[in-house]
C-alpha positions in Angstrom: -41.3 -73.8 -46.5 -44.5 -75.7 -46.5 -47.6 -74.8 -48.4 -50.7 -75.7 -46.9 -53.0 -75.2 -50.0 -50.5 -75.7 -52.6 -52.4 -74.4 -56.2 -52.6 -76.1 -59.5 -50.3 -73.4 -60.5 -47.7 -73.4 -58.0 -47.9 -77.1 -58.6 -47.2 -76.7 -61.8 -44.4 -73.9 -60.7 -42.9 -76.9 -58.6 -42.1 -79.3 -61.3 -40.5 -76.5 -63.7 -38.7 -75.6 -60.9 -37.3 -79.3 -60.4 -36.6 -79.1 -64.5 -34.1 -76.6 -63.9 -32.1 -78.7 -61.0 -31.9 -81.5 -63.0 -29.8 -79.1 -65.6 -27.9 -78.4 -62.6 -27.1 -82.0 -61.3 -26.8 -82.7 -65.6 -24.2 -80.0 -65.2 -22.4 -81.5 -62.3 -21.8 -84.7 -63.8 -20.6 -83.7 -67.0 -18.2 -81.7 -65.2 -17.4 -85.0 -62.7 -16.6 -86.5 -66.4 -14.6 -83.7 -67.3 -16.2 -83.0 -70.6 -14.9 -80.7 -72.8 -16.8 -80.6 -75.7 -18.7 -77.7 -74.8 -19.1 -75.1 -71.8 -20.8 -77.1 -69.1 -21.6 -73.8 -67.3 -24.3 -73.2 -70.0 -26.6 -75.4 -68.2 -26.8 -73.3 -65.4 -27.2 -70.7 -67.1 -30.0 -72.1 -68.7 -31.3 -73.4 -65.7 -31.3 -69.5 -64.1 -33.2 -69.0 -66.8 -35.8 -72.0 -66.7 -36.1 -70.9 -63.0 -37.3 -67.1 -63.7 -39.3 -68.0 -66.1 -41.0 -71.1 -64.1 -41.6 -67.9 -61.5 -43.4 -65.7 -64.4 -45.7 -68.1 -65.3 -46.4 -68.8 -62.1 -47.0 -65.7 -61.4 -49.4 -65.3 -64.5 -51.3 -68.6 -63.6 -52.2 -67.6 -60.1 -53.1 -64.1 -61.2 -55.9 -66.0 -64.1 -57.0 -68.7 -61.6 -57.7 -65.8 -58.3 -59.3 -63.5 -61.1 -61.5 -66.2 -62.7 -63.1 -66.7 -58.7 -63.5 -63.0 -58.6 -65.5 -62.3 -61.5 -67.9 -65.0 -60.1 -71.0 -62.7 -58.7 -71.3 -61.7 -54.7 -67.0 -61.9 -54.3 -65.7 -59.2 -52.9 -63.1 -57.8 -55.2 -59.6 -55.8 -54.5 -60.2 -52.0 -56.5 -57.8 -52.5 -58.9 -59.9 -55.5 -60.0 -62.8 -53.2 -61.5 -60.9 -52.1 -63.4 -60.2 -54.6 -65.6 -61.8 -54.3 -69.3 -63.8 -56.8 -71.2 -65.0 -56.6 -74.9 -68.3 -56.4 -76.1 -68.4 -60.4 -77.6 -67.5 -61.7 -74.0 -70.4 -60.0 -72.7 -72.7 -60.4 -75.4 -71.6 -64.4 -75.0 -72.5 -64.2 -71.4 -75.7 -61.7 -71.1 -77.2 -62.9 -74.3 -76.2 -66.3 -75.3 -75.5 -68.1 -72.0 -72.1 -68.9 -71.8 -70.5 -70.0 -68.7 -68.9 -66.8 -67.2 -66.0 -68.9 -66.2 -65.6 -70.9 -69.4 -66.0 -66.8 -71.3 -63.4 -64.9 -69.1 -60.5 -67.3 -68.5 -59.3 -66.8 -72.5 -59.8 -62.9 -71.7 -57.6 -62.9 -68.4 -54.8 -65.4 -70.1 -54.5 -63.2 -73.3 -54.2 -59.9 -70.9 -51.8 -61.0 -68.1 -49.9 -63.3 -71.0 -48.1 -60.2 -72.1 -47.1 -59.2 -69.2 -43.6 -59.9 -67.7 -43.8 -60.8 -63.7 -40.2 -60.9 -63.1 -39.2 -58.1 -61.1 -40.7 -57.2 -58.0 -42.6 -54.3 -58.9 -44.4 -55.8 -62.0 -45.4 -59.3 -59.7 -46.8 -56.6 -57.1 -48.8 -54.7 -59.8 -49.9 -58.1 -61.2 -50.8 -59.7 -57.9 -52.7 -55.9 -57.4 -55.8 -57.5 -59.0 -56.4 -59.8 -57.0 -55.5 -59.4 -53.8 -55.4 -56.1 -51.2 -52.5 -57.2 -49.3 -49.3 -55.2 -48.7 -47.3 -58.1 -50.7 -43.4 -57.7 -49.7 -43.6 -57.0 -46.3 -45.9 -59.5 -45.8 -43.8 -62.2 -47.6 -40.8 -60.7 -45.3 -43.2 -61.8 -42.4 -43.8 -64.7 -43.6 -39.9 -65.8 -43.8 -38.8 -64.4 -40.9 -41.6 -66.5 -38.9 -40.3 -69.9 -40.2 -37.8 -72.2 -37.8 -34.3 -71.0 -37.6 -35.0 -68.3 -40.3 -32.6 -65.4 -40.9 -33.8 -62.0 -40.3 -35.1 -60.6 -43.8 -36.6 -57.4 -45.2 -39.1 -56.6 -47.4 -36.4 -54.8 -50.0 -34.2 -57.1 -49.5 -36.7 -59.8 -50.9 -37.2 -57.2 -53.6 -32.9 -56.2 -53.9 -32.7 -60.0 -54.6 -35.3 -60.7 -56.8 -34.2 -58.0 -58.8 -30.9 -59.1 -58.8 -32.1 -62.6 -60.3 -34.2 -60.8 -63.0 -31.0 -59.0 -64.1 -28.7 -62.0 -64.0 -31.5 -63.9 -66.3 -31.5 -60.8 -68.9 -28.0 -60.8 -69.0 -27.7 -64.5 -70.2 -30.7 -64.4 -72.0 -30.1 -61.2 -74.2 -26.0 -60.4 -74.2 -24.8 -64.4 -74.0 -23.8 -63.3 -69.9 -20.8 -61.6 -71.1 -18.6 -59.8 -68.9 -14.9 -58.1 -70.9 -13.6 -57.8 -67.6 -13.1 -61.7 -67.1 -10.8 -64.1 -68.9 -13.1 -65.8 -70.4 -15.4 -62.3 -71.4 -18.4 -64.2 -69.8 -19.4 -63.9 -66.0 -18.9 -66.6 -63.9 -21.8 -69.0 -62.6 -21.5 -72.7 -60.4 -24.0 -75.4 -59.9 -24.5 -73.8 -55.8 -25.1 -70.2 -57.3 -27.6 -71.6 -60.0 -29.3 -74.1 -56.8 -29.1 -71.3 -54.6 -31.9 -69.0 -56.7 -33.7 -72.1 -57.6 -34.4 -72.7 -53.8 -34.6 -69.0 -53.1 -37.3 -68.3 -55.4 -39.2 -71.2 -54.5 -39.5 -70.2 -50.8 -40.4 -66.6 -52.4 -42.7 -68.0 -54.2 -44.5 -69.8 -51.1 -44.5 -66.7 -49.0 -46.3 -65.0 -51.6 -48.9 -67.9 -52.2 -49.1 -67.8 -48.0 -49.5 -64.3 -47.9 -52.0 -64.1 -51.1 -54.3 -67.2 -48.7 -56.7 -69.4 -50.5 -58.0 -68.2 -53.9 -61.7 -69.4 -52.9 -61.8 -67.9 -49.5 -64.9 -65.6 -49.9 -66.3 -65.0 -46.9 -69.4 -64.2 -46.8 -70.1 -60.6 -45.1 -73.9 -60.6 -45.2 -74.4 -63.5 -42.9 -74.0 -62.9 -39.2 -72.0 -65.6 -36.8 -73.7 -68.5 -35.2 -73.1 -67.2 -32.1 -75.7 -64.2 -32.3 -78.7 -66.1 -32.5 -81.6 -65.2 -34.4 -82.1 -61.6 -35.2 -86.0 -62.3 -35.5 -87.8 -60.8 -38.3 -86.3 -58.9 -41.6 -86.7 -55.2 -40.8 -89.3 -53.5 -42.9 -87.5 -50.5 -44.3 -88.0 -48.3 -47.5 -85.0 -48.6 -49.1 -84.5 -52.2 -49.9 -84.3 -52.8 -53.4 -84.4 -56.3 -54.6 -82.0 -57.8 -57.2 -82.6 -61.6 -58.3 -84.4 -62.3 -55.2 -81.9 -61.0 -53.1 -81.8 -57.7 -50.5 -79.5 -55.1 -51.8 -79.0 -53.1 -49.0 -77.5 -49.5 -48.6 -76.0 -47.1 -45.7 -80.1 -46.1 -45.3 -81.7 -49.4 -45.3 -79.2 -49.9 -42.2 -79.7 -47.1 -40.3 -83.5 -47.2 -40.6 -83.4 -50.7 -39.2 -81.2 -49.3 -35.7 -83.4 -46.5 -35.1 -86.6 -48.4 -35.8 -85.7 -51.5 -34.5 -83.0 -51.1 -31.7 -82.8 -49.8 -28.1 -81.7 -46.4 -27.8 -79.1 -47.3 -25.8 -78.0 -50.2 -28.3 -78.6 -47.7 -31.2 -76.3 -45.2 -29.4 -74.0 -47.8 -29.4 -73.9 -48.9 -32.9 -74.1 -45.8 -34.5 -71.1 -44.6 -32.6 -68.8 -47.3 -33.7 -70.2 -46.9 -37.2 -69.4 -43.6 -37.6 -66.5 -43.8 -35.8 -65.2 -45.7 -38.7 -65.1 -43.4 -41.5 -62.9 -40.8 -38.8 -60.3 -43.6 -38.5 -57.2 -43.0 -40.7 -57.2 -47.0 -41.8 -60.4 -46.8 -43.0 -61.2 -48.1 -46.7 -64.9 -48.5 -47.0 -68.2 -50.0 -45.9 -69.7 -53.3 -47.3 -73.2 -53.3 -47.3 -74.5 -57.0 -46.8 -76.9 -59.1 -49.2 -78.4 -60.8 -46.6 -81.8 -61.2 -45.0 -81.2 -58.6 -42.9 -79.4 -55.1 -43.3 -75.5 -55.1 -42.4 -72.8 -53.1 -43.0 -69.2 -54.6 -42.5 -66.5 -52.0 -42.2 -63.0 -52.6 -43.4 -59.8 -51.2 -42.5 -56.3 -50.8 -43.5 -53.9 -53.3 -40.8 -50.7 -52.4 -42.1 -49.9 -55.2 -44.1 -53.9 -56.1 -45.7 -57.1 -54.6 -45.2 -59.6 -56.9 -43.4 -63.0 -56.9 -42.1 -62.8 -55.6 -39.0 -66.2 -55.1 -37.3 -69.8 -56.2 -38.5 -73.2 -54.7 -37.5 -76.1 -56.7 -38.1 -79.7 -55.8 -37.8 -83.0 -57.4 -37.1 -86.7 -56.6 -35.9 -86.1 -59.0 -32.5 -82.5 -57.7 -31.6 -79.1 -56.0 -33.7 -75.7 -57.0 -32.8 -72.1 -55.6 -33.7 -69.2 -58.9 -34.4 -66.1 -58.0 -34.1 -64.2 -60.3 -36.8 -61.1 -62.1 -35.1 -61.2 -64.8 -37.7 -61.2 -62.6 -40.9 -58.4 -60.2 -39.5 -56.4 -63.5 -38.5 -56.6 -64.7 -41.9 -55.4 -61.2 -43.4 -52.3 -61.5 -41.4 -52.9 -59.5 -38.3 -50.7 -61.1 -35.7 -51.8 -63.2 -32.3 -50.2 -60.7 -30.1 -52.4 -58.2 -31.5 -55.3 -59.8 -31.9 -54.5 -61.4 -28.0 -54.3 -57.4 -27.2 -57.3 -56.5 -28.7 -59.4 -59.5 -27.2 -58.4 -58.1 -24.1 -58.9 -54.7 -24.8 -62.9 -55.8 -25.0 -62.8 -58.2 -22.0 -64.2 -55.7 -20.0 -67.3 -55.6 -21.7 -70.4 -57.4 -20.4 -70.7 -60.8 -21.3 -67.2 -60.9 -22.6 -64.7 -61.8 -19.7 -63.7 -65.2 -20.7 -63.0 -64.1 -24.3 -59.5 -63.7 -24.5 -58.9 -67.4 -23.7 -62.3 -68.4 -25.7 -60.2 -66.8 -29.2 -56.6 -68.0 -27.9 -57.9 -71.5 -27.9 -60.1 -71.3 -31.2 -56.7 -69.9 -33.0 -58.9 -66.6 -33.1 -61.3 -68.7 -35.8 -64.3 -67.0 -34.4 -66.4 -63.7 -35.3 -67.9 -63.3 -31.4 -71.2 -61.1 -31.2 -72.1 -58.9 -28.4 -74.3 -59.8 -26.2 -77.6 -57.2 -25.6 -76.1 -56.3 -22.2 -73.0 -55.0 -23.3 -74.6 -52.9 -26.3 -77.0 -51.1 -23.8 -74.1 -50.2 -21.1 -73.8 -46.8 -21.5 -69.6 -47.4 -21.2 -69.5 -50.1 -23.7 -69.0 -47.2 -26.8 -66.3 -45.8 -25.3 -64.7 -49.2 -24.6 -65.0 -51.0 -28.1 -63.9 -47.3 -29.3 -60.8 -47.1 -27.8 -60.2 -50.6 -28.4 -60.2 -50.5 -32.0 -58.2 -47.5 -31.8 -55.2 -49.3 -29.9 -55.3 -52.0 -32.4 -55.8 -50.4 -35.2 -52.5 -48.0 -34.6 -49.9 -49.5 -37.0 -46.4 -51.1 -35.8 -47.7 -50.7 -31.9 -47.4 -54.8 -31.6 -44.9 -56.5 -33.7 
């Protein structure tokens, strides 16, 4: 499987990986040789071994490196992030005697995910829980079953055989592989089976680096699209508080800006679909932008990730709701049911070309409606239902 954005740490995870086939080929020759001396099987045995363990520090270096892009200030972090602890000498070193936050944490992270194990399927999904939302083993299962000529796979039977593999490495690593019902008292292994998890857990290992995306993709939530134009003047609101010469906005800053600023019709509008959002059963939370002007970005739960589903922005000239094709596309919701839900809102004013608009853009766009379609009195009820088709889980495959 190819990896687009291979890491430094699945780099890394590539050449340990190609360690433990040259034990295997090392093993096939000696046995070409016929050499006796010792049990040629041993070296793949120890390359099962190298091959696991090439996977747990993988695992452990692409936990570190997402987490070190986290902790940078304005990312939007998974909730199991938060709740990472730090010591009072790595805070003290960063608050009070100006060392890089970067430079501070990384030791912190490497010494707390170092002694954890990430060879069984639960424990990488609890690792990998950090840093990232998504709903990992189905997603990988995806993943594989979308490559060419790919068989049909599962997300437990990734999991089945991955914990299969961590078994096979504790029995050769901690009772010498032995097995009293054999001749021999030890289980048998061959060059093919040893090949066969090396190559397996490789393509595991990419689906999970392809389902996990890019470890700097931080979009940034406060910033509305090019596409809606200028929103005029920052609303003047009570509630804005600033931090480091930034808007913090909050749930009232917004919603004095739409009924200050906005139409009543396009208020109507926008106050539907955000309070339509907290009713919704995928529903996970609001993101309040740091932008010039108020926002509020509402995410939801997609099945296999939670994205950013819709947008509202606000300003003194004009407000506008996005609806976020791009960041749903890159959280794994599918074309057909992003193609379903463009056409769901092709109805809408100023949107009839926009299912073929997204279909040729790859659905790498965040479109904005126009004022026309936020002040037709129908246009609530048809983003409404909308979301609420696409939103229903396992309804588009």
């Amino acid at each position: 499987m190819q990896v687009p954005e291979a890491t430094e740490a699945f780099l890394e995870f590539q050449q340990n990986l190609n360690y433990a086939r040259q034990l295997v080929e090392g093993g096939r020759r000696l046995t070409q040789l016929k050499v006796g001396a010792f049990d040629v099987d041993d070296l793949y045995r120890a390359a099962w071994v190298q091959a696991v363990a090439a996977l747990d520090h993988w695992v452990t270096g692409e936990i570190v490196a997402r987490a070190v892009v986290l902790a940078q200030p304005g990312m939007t972090r998974p909730p199991k992030f938060s709740k990472l602890t730090i010591g009072i000498d790595l805070f003290d070193s960063v608050q009070h005697h100006q060392q890089p936050l970067t430079e501070a944490i990384r030791p912190h992270l490497e010494q707390f995910f170092g002694f954890m194990t990430f060879q069984n399927p639960e424990k990488i999904k609890e690792g990998l829980g950090y840093v990232s939302t998504v709903n990992l083993w189905p997603r990988v299962a995806k993943i594989l079953n979308d490559q060419p000529d790919a068989e049909p796979i599962t997300a437990d039977v990734v999991r089945t055989r991955l914990r299969e593999i961590a078994y096979r490495r504790n029995a050769i690593a901690h009772t010498a592989d032995r097995d009293p019902e054999t001749r021999s008292g030890r289980a048998a292994i061959t060059a093919d089976s040893a090949d066969d998890v090396i190559d397996w857990l490789e393509r595991i290992a990419a689906g999970i680096l392809r389902a996990l995306g890019p470890a700097t993709s931080a979009p940034d939530y406060s910033q509305p699209p090019e596409d809606a134009d200028d929103l005029g003047d920052v609303p003047v609101t009570t509630r804005t508080v600033l931090v480091r010469g930034r808007s913090l906005w909050d749930e009232n800053s917004l919603l004095e800006s739409i009924n200050d600023y906005c139409t009543p019709e396009v208020a109507d509008t926008l106050l539907a679909v955000y309070r339509h959002a907290e009713t919704h059963p995928a529903f996970t939370g609001y993101y309040f932008g740091e932008g010039a002007h108020p926002s509020a970005t509402a995410w939801f739960h997609m099945g296999n990730d939670e994205a950013a589903v819709w947008s509202i922005y606000t300003g003194a000239d004009k407000s506008t709701l996005s609806i976020n094709f791009q960041w749903m596309r890159d959280r794994g919701a599918s074309p057909d049911r992003l193609e379903r839900l463009a056409a769901d809102l092709a109805v809408l004013p100023g949107w009839t070309g926009l299912p073929a608009t997204l279909k040729e853009a790859d659905y790498a766009k965040r479109p904005s409606l126009v004022q026309a379609a936020l002040t037709a009195p129908s246009s609530k009820n048809i983003i409404l239902d909308a979301l609420g088709r696409f939103l229903i889980p396992n309804t588009v495959p």
